[in-house]
N, C-alpha and C positions, 0 to 999 in steps of 0.2 A: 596309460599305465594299466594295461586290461591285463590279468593274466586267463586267456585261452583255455589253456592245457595246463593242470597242475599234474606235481609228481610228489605222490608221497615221499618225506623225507625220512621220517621214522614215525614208527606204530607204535614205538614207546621212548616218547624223549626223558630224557633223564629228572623232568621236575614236572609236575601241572604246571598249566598255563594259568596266568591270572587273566583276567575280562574285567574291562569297567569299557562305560559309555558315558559320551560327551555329550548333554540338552543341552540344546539350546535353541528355543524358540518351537518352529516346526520343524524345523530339519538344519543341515548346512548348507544346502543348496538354496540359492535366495529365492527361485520358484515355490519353494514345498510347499508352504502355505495356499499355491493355488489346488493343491492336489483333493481327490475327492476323500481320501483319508484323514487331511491335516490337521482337523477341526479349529479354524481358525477365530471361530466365533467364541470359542472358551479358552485362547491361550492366555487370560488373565485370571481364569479362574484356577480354585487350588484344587479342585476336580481333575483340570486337564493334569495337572504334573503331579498328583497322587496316582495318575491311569500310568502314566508313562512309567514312576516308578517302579511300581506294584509289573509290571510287564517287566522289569530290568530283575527283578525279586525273582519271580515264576523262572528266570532261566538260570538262576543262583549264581550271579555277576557278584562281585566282587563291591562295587560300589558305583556309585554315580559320580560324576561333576558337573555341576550347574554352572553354563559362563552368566557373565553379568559385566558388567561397564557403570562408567560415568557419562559419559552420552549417550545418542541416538546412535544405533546403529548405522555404518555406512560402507557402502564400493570402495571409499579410497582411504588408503593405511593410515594415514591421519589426519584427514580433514571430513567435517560435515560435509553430507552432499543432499539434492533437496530431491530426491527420488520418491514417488509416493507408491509404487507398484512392487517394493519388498516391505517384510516385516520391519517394522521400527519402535520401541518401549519394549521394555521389560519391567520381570516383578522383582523386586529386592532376591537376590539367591540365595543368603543365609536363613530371612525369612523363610522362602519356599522350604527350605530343606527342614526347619525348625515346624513346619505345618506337616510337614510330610512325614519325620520321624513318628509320632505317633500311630501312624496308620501299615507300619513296617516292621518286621522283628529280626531280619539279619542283615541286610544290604549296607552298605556306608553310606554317607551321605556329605561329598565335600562339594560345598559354594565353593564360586570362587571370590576372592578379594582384591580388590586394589591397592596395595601400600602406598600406592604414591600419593595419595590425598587421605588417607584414612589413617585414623592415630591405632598404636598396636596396643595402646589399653583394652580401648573398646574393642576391638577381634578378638582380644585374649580374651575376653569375657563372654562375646556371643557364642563363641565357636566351643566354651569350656561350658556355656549353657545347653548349644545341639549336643553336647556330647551326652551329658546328662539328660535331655528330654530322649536323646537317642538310645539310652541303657551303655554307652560305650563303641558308637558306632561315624563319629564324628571325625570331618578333615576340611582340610581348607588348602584352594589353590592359589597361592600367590601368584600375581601379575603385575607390571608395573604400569604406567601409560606416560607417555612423552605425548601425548597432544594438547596441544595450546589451548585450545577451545574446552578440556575439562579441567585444566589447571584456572581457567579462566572463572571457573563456575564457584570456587571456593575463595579467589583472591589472595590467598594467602603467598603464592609465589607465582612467580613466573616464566613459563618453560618456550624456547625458543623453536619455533619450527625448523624442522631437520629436512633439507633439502638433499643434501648427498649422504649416505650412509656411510661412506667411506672416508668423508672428512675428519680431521682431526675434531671438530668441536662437537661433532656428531657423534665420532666415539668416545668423545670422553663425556657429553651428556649423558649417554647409554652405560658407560661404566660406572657412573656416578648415581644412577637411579638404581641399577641392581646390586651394589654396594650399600643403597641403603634399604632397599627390599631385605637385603642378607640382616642388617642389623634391626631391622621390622620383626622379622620373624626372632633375632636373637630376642628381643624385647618379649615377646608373645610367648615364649618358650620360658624363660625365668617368671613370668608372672604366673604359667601353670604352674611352678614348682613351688611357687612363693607360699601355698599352705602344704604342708606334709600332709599324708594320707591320711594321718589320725589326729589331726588341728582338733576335729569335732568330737566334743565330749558329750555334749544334751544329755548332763543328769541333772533331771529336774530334782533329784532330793538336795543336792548341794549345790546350785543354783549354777553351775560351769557347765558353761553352753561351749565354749572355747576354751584350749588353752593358747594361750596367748603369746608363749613362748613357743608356738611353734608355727607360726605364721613370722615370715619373713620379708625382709627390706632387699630389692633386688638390686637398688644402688646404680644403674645402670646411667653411665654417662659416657657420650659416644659422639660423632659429629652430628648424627641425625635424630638425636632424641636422648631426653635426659630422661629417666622413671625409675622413680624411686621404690611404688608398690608400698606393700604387698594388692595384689591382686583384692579384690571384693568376693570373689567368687572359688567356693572352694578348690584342691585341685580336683580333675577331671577325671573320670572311671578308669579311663585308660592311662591316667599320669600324664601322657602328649599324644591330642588328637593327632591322626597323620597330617602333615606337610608334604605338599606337591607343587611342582611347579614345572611348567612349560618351558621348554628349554628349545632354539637354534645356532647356536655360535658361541664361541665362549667364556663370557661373559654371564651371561646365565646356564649355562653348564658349571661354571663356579659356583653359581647360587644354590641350582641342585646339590654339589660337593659336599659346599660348605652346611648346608641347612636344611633338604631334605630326607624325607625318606623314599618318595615316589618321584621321578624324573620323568617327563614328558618328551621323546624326539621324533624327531620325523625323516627317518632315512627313507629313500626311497629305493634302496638293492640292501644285497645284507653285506658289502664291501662296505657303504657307508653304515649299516648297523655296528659290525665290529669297531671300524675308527673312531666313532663315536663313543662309543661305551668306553674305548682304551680312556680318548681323550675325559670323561668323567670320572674313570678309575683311577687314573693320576692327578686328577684334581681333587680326588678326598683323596686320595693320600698323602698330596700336598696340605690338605687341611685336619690331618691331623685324624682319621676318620674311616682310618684301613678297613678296621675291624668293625663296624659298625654295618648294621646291615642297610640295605640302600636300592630300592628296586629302579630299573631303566624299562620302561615299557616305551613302545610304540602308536604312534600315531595312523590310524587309517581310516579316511572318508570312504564310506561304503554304499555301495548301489548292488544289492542282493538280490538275486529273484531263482527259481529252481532252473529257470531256461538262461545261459548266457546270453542268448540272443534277446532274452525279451529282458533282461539288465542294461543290453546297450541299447536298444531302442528306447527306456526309460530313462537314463542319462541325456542320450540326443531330444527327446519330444523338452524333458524339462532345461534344457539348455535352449532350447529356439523359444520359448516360453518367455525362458529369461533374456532373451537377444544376444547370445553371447554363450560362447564355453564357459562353464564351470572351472576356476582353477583356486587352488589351497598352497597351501604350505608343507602340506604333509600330502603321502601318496593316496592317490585315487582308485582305491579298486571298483572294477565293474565284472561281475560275477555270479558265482554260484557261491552257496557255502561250502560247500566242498571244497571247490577251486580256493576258495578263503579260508578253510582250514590248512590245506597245501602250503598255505604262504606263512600261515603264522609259523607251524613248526618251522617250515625253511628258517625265517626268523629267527626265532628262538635260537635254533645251533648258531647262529651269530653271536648271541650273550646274551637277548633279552629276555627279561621274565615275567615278561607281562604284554598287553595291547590296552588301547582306549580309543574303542573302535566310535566317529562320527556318525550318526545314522544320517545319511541325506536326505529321506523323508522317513523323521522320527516316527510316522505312523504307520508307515511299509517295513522301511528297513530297520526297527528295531524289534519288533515280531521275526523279521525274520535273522536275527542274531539269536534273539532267545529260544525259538522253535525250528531254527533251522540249523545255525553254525553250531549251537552250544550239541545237542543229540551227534551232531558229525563228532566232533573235538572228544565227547564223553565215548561213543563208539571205538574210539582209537585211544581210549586208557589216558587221554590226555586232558582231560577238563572234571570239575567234582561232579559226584551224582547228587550229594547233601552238603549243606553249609555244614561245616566240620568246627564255627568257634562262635562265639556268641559276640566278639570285639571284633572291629577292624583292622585293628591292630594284627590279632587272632586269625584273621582267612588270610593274612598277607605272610603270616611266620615271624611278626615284629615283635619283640618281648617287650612288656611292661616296664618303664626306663625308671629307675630308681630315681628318688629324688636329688638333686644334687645339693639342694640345702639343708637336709635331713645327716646326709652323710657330712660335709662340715660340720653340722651343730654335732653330732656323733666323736667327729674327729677331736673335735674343743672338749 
């Protein structure tokens, strides 16, 4: 999936482009860690992933997303395997991001989270604390997991190994996990709202620290979770951190609809760019959600280098490294940035408005996203030269969401 030869599509498309990039670990490619860049002797320190951010910063990206899991990483989609020659442990991702806000003053910063074994009290409250250590710069990506082996780690349930994707108990375990991923994040959403903007009085002459009437009961009871709240934790600078979530089929293209604001897919032509976007566009319409603003970015693992030629020889050397092609979920470019500027506007006139480009070796190819794609993209009137808002909310065009509890107690 190399593109060659790009052809400019337009020199001025009709919106900027959004940029975020995907960490995780040393790269996506399960070699990267051997590379002479990767620094794999500090992928545990918060050294390495304050460098990595602060590089994401310098090329005025949009935000990050940090994966993370409940097991060990593995080759096969839902089973441990015991390979000792790829990366395996990670650092908590909310933490990371919560170490790393300090050291950053525009970038976003969304972990990601697991709903399936994690209560949405507690996300509602770390991710409402990044927001605040962040000045207003905090998101979170929801993910579900159907493997046995992490369901197993908590006890609390039990999830059946999924042998055919196509069977009926298969899809309905999978519709059943992102149905409550959807009412995860409902949960997470009312508990930022559950204190109004202006809950907090701290006058110390009349001793009201709170008012009390304006902290709210969220009442929430549902097949997946009963909470009642109100939250512990005020609401958040931006009222609702962003929510994203990775989306292929749709099922979780509902989940996007219905609950995010940022949608993660992975076309790989811009035929399936537009079907897709249709198909999530009538699923918040379906959910009630027309109007509401809702970004569809793009998924792309990238292998950059100024020579096309010596990008594919750096995909080929780290793929015999690894014994094996390289393959994803989402499409694989091997290229220039130029040729990868090429693709993204093509892109773009498809519907998307945005990308969340992979770096295959975070230590190669995300320098050269920031010092290479982003100068192509800005040269062509299509990327910022300055961070233009000081919220995440704010570089994405997402207004500040009124409270919805504020306006009932209003209404009464």
């Amino acid at each position: 999936m190399d593109l060659q030869e790009g052809t400019l599509v337009s020199s001025t498309p009709a919106a900027p482009l959004h940029l975020a990039v995907a960490l995780d670990g040393t790269g996506w490619h399960p070699a990267s860690w051997r590379e002479p860049v990767a620094r794999p002797g500090e992928l545990f320190t918060a050294r390495y992933w304050a460098d990595l951010v602060a590089e994401a910063e310098r090329g005025l990206l949009d935000f990050v997303t940090i994966e993370d899991g409940l097991g060990p990483q593995s080759s096969h989609f839902l089973d441990p395997d015991e390979r000792t020659d790829q990366v395996r442990g990670r650092l908590d991702a909310v933490l990371i991001a919560s170490r790393i806000a300090p050291l950053t003053s525009h970038i976003g910063l969304v972990p990601t989270v697991i709903a399936t074994h994690t209560e949405p009290f507690h996300i509602s409250k770390a991710i409402a604390t990044l927001d605040y250590v962040s000045s207003g710069r905090a998101g979170l990506r929801v993910q579900i997991s159907a493997r046995p082996t992490e369901a197993a780690h908590f006890g609390r349930r039990t999830i059946e190994r999924i042998d055919a994707y196509d069977s009926p108990s298969a899809k309905g375990l999978v519709t059943e996990l992102f149905d409550e991923a959807a009412d995860y994040v409902e949960v997470v959403r009312r508990l930022w709202d559950s204190w109004e903007d202006d809950a907090e009085i701290r006058d110390a002459a009349t001793g009201r620290f709170i008012d009390r009437d304006k902290l709210h009961y969220i009442d929430f009871e549902g097949r997946h979770f009963s909470v009642k709240g109100p939250s512990i934790t005020p609401r958040p600078p931006q009222g609702q951190p962003l929510v994203t979530a990775l989306a292929h089929q749709s099922e979780p293209y509902r989940l996007v609809a219905r609950q995010a604001d940022v949608g993660y897919v992975t076309p790989h032509d811009t035929d399936q760019a537009r079907a897709i976007t249709a198909e999530i566009r009538a699923e918040q319409d379906a959910a009630g959600r027309a109007e509401e603003p809702l970004h569809v970015f793009a998924d792309l693992v990238v292998f950059l280098d100024d020579d096309p030629g010596a990008a594919v020889a750096r995909r080929e050397r780290l793929d015999a490294v690894a014994g094996e092609p390289y393959t994803s979920d989402a499409r694989i470019f091997t290229g220039t940035p130029a040729q990868l500027a090429d693709l993204l506007q093509e892109f773009q006139a498809a519907g998307l408005s945005g990308f969340r480009l992979r770096p295959a070796v975070a230590g190669h190819d995300l320098p050269a996203v920031t010092r290479g794609l982003v100068p192509e993209l800005q040269r062509r009137g299509a990327f910022r030269r300055a961070y233009e808002a000081g919220t995440l909310r704010g570089l994405l065009g997402l207004p500040r969401p009124a409270n919805r509890y504020a306006a009932t107690a209003t209404a009464v």
